[in-house]
N, C-alpha and C positions, 0 to 999 in steps of 0.2 A: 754484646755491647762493647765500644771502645773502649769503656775505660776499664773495662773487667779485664782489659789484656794483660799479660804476666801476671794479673794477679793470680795468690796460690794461698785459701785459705790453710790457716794453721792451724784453728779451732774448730772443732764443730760445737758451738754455743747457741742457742737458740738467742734469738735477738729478741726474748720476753722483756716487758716494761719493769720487770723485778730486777733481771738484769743487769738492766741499764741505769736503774737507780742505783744502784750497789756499784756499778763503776764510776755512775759521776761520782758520787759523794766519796768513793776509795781516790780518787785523782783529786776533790779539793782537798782533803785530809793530808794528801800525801805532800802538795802543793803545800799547805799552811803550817806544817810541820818541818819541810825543807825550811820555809821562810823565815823560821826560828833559826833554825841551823846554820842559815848564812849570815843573819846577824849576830847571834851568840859572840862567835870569833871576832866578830870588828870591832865589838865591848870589849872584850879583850886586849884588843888593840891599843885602846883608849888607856883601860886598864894598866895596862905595861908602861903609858907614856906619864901616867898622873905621877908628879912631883911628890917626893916624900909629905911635906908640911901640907900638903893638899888633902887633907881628911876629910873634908866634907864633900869634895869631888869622887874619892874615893868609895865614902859610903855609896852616894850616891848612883854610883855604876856599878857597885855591885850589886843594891836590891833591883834594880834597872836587869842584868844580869841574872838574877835569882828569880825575878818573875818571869822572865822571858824562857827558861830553862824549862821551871813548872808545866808554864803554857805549851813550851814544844812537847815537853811529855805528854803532856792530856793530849796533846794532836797526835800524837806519834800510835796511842791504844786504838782511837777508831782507824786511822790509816793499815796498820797493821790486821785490824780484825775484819776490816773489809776486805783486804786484798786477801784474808785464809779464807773469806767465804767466796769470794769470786773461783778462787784456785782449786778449793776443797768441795765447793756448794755446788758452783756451776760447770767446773772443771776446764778451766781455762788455763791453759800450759800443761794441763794431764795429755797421760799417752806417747807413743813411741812420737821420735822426731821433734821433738819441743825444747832443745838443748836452749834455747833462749830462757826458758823458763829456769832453769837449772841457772845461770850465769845470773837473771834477774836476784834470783833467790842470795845468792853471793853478794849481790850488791845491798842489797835490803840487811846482810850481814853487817857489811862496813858500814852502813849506817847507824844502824845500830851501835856498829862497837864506835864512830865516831861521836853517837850522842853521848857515847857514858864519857868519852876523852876527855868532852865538854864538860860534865860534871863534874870528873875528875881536875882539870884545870881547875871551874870556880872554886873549887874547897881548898886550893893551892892559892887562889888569890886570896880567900876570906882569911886565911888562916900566917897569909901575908911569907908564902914560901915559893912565889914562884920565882923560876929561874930564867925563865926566857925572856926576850926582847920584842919590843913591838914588831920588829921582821919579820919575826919567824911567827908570829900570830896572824901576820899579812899572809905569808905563805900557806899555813893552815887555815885560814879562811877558804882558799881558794879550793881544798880538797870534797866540799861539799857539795860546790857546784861541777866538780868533776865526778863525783859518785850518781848525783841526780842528771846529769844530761847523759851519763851512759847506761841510765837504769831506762830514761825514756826514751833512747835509742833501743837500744833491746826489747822493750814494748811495743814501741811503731813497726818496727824495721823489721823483727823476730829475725835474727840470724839465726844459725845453727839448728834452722828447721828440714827436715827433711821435707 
């Protein structure tokens, strides 16, 4: 067929309907836990601009903040425990040549260690000890959508496949 042309599969995964439900619902998990993760920081943002005498704005964005956190946590446990079954269950990125899989894995790191950053900030705001400036909350917003578009490059595209 044409369109089969360069393609060069990387997995041998049976295309079973078990599958395939295990990656849609790993891709909206993963999806709706990013979705946390890029708003977090912009509450922060907020955060960093609210006026000393402003306490009830204050409060306000951080249970705003504090639930949002939660919620990306509970998204973050099925996201992750789909994509061990996908990886471990179905074997998807197993096996020689799958350097993509190695690099995903790296990235699935920083996100992590960016969700806890997040945590580590609010408890800096509740506790009324942060130091930084809305700027630089700007500019760390933007590190989440750099971690997720190069996590889902590396999923479409699989470089470093033999």
């Amino acid at each position: 067929m044409a369109a089969d042309v360069g393609h060069r599969p990387t997995d041998n995964v049976p295309m079973s309907s078990g599958y395939l439900w295990v990656k849609a619902f790993h891709i909206v998990f993963v999806a709706a836990w990013f979705a946390g993760l890029f708003y977090l920081p912009r509450i922060f943002v907020n955060l960093a601009q609210v006026q000393a005498d402003s306490h009830a704005e204050r409060e306000r964005l951080l249970l705003m903040a504090r639930r949002l956190l939660r919620f990306a946590t509970l998204l973050a446990v099925p996201a992750l425990g789909l994509g061990l079954w996908l990886w471990l269950g179905y074997g998807v990125g197993r096996g020689a040549g799958q350097g993509w899989m190695h690099a995903k894995l790296l990235f699935v790191a920083l996100a992590l260690g960016y969700h806890h950053v997040c945590a580590r900030l609010l408890r800096q705001f509740e506790r009324g000890v942060n130091a930084r400036g809305h700027r630089w909350f700007r500019v760390f917003n933007e590190v989440s959508v750099l971690i997720f578009a190069t996590t889902v490059v590396l999923v479409v595209v699989k470089p470093f496949s033999a």
